[in-house]
N, CA and C of each residue as an Amber inpcrd file, in Angstrom:
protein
   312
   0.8370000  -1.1820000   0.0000000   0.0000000   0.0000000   0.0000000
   0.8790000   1.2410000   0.0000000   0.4970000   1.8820000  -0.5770000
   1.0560000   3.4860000  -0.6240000   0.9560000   3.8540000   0.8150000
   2.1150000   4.6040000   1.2780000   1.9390000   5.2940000   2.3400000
   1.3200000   6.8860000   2.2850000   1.2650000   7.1550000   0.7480000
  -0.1470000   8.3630000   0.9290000  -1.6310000   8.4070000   1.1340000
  -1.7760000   6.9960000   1.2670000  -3.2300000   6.3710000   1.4840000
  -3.5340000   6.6500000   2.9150000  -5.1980000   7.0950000   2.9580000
  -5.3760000   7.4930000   4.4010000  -5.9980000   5.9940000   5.3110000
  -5.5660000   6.0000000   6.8300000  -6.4510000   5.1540000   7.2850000
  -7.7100000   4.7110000   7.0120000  -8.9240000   5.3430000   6.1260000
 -10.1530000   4.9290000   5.6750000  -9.4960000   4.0160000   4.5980000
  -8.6350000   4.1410000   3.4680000  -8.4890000   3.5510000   2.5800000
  -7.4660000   1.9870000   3.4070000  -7.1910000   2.0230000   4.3280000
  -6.6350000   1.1010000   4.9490000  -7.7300000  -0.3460000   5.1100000
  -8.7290000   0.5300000   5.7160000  -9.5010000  -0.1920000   6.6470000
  -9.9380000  -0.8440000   5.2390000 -10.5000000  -0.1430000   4.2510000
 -11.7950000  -0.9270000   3.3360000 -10.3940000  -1.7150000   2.7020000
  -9.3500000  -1.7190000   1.9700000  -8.5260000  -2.5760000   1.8380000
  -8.4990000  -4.1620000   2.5220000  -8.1800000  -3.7390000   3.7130000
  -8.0420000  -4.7930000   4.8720000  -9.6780000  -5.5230000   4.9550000
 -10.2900000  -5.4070000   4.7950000 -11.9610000  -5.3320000   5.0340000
 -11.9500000  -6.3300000   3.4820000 -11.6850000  -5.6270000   2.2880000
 -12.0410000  -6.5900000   1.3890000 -11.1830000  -7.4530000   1.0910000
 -10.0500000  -7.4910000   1.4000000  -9.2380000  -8.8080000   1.4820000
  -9.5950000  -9.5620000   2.7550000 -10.1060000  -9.4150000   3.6450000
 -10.1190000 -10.6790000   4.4420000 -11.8910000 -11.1580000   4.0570000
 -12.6040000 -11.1260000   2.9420000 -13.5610000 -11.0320000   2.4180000
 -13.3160000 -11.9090000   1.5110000 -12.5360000 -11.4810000   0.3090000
 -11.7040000 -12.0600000  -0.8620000 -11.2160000 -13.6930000   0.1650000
 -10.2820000 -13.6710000   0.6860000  -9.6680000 -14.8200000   0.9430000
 -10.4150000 -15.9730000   1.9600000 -11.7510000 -15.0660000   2.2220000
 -12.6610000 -16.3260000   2.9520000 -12.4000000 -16.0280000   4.5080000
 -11.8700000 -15.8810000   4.8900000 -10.8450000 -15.6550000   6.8200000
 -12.3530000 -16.2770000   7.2540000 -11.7860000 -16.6160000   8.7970000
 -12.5270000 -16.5730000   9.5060000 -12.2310000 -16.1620000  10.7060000
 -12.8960000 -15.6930000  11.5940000 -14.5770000 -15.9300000  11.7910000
 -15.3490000 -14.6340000  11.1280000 -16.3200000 -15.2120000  10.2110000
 -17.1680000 -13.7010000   9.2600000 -17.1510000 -12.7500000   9.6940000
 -17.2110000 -11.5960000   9.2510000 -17.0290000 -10.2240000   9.5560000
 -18.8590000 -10.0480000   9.7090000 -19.2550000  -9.4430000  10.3160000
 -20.6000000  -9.1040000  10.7840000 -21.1860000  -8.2200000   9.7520000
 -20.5740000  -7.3860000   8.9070000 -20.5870000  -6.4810000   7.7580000
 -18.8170000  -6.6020000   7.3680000 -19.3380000  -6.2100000   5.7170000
 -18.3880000  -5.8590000   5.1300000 -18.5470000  -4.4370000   4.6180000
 -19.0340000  -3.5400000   5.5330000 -18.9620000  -2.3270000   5.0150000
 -17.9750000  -1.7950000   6.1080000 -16.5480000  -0.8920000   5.3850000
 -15.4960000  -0.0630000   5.6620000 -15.8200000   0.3030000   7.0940000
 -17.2620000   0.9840000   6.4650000 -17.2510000   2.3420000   7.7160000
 -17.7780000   1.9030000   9.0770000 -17.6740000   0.1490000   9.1370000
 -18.2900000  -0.0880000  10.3250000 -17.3240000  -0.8110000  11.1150000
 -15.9270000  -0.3960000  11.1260000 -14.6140000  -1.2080000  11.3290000
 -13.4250000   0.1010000  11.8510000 -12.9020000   0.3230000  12.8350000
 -12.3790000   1.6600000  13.2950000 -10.9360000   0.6080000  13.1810000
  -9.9990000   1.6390000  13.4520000  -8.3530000   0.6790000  13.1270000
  -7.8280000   1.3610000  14.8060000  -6.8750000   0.3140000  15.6030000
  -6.3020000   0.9950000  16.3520000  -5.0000000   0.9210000  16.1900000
  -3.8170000   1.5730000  17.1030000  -2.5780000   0.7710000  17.0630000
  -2.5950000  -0.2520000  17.9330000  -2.7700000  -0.4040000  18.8240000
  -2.8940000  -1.4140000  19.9210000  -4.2070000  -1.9430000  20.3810000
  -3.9350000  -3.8300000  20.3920000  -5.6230000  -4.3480000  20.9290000
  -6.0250000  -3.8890000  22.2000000  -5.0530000  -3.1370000  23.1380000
  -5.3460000  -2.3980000  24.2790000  -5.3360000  -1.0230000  24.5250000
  -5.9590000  -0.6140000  22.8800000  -5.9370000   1.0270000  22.9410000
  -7.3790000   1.4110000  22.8570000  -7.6900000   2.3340000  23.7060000
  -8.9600000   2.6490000  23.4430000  -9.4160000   3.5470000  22.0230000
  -8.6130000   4.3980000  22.0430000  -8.9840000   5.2060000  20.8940000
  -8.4460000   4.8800000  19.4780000  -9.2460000   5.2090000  18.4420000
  -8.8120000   4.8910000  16.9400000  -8.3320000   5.9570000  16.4480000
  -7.4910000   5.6220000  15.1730000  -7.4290000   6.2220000  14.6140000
  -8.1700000   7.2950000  13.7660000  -7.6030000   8.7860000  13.1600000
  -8.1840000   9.3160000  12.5180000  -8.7290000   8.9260000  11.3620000
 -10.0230000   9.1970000  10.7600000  -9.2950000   8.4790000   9.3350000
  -9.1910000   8.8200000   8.1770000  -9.1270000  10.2350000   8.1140000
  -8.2020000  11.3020000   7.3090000  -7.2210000  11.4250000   7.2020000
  -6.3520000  10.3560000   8.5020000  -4.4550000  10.6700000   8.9160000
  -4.2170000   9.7220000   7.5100000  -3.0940000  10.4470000   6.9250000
  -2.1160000   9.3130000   6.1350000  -1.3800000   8.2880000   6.9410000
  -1.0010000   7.1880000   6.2310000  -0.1820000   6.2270000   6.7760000
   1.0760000   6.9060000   7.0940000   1.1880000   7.4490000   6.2170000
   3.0110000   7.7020000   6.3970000   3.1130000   8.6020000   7.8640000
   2.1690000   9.4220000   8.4100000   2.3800000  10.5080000   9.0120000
   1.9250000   8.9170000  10.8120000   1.8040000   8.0880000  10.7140000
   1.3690000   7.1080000  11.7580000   2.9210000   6.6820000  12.2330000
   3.5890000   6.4810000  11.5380000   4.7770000   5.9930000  12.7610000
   4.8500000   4.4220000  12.6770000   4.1770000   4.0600000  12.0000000
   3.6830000   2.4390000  13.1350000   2.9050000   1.8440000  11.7210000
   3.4230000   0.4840000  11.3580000   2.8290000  -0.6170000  10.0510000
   2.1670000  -1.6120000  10.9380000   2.1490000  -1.4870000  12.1280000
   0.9120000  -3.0510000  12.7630000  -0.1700000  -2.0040000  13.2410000
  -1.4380000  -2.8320000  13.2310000  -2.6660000  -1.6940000  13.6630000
  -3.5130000  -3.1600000  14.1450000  -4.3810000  -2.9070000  14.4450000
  -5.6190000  -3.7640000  14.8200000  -6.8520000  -2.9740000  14.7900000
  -7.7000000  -3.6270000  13.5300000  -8.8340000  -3.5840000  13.1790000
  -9.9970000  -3.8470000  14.0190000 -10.9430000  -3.1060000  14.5700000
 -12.5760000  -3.4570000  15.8060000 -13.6100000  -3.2840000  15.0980000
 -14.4670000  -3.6030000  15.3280000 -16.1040000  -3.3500000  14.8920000
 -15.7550000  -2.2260000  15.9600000 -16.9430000  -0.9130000  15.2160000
 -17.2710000   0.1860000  15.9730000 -18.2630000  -0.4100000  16.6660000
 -18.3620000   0.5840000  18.0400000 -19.2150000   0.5660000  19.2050000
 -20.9040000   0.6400000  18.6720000 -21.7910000  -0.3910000  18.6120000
 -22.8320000   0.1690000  18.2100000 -23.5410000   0.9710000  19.1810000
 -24.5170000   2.0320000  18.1050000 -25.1180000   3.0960000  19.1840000
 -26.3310000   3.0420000  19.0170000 -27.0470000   1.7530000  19.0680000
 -28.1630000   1.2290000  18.8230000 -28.8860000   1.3610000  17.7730000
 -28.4100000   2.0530000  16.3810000 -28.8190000   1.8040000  15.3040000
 -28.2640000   1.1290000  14.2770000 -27.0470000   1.1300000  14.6570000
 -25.8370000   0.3220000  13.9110000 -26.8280000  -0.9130000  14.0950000
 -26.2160000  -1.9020000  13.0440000 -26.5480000  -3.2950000  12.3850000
 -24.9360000  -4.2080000  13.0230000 -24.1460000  -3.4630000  13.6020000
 -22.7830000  -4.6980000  13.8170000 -23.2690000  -5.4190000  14.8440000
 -22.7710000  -6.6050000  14.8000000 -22.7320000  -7.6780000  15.6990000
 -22.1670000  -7.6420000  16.3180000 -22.0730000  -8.0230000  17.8360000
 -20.9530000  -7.9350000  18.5320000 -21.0990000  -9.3250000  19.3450000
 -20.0610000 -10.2620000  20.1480000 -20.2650000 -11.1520000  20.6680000
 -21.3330000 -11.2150000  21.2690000 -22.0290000 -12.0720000  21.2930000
 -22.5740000 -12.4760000  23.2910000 -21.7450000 -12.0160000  24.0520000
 -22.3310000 -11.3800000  25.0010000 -21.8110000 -11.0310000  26.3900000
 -22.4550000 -11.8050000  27.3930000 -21.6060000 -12.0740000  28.3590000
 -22.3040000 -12.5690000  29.5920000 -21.7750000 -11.8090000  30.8030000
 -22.4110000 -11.6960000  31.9150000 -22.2640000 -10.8630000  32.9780000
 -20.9040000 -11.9420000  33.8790000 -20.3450000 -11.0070000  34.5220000
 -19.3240000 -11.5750000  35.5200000 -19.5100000 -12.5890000  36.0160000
 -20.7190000 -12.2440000  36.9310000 -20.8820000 -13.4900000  37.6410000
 -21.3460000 -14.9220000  37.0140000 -21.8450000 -14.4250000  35.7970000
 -22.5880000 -15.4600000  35.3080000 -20.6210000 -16.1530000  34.7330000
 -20.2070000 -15.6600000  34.4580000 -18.7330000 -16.3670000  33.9280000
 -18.2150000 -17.0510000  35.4130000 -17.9710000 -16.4260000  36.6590000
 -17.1980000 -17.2280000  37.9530000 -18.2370000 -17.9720000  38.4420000
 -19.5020000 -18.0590000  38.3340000 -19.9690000 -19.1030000  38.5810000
 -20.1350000 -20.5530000  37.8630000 -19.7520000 -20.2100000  36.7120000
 -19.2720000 -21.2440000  35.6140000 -17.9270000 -21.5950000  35.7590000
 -17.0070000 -21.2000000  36.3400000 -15.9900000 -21.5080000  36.9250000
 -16.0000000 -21.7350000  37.7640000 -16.7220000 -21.6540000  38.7540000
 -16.3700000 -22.3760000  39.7330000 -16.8870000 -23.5020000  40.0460000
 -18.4260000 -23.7860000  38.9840000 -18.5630000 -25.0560000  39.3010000
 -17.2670000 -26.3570000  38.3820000 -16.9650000 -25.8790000  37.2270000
 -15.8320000 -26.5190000  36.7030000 -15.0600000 -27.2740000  37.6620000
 -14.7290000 -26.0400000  38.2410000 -13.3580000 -26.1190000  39.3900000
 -13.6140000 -27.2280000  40.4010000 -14.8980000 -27.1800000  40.9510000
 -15.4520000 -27.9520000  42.1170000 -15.7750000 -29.4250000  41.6620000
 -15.5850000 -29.5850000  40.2940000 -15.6380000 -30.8630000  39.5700000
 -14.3240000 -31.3150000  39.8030000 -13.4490000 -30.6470000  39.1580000
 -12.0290000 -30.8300000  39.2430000 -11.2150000 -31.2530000  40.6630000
 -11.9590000 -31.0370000  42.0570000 -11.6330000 -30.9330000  42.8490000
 -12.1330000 -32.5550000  44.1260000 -13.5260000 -33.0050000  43.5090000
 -14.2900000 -34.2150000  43.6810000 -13.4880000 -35.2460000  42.9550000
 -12.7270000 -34.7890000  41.8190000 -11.9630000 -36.0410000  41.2140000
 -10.9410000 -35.7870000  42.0290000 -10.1820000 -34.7100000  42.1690000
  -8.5640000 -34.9040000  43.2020000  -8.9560000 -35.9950000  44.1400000
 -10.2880000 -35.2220000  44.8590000 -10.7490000 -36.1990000  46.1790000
 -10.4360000 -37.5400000  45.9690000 -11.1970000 -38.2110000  44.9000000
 -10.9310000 -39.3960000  44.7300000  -9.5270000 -40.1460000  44.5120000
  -9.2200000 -39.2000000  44.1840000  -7.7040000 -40.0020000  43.5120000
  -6.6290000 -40.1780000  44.7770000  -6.7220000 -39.0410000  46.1020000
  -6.1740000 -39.2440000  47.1440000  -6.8210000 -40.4350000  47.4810000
């Protein structure tokens, strides 16, 4: 890619090649504008996306579905609440723990 290309032209790039080559797991849309780029999977904020590449500093980025704001159409995982996750762990665990029993 040209480094005079702006982050929008990044994203729909990246967007229709992992489209083109099949990837998985499906993209929820394949429309550009519903996909923000960051530098880091632990960055909150995205990029501009008027900035050129060249003026970024940085060739690794990581691609998100934008935040829907309840009219958006993106998908986003299932969520499940906290507790509902450590209580699923812990009954695991308490399985795991009836077999130790036994084995002493």
């Amino acid at each position: 890619m040209s480094p005079e290309l702006t982050v929008g032209d990044l994203i729909a790039a990246a967007v229709r090649l992992y489209v083109k080559e099949g990837r998985r797991p499906f993209l929820p849309t394949t429309d550009p504008s519903a996909f923000d780029l960051h530098y880091s999977q632990f960055s909150l904020e995205s990029l501009d996306r008027e900035e050129k590449l060249i003026t970024l500093g940085s060739r690794n980025f990581f691609p998100y579905p934008k935040k829907s704001t309840g009219n958006d159409l993106v998908a986003s995982p299932p969520s499940s609440s906290c507790s509902n996750q450590a209580e699923k762990a812990s009954k695991i665990g308490n399985s795991w723990l009836r077999f130790m029993d036994f084995l002493l």
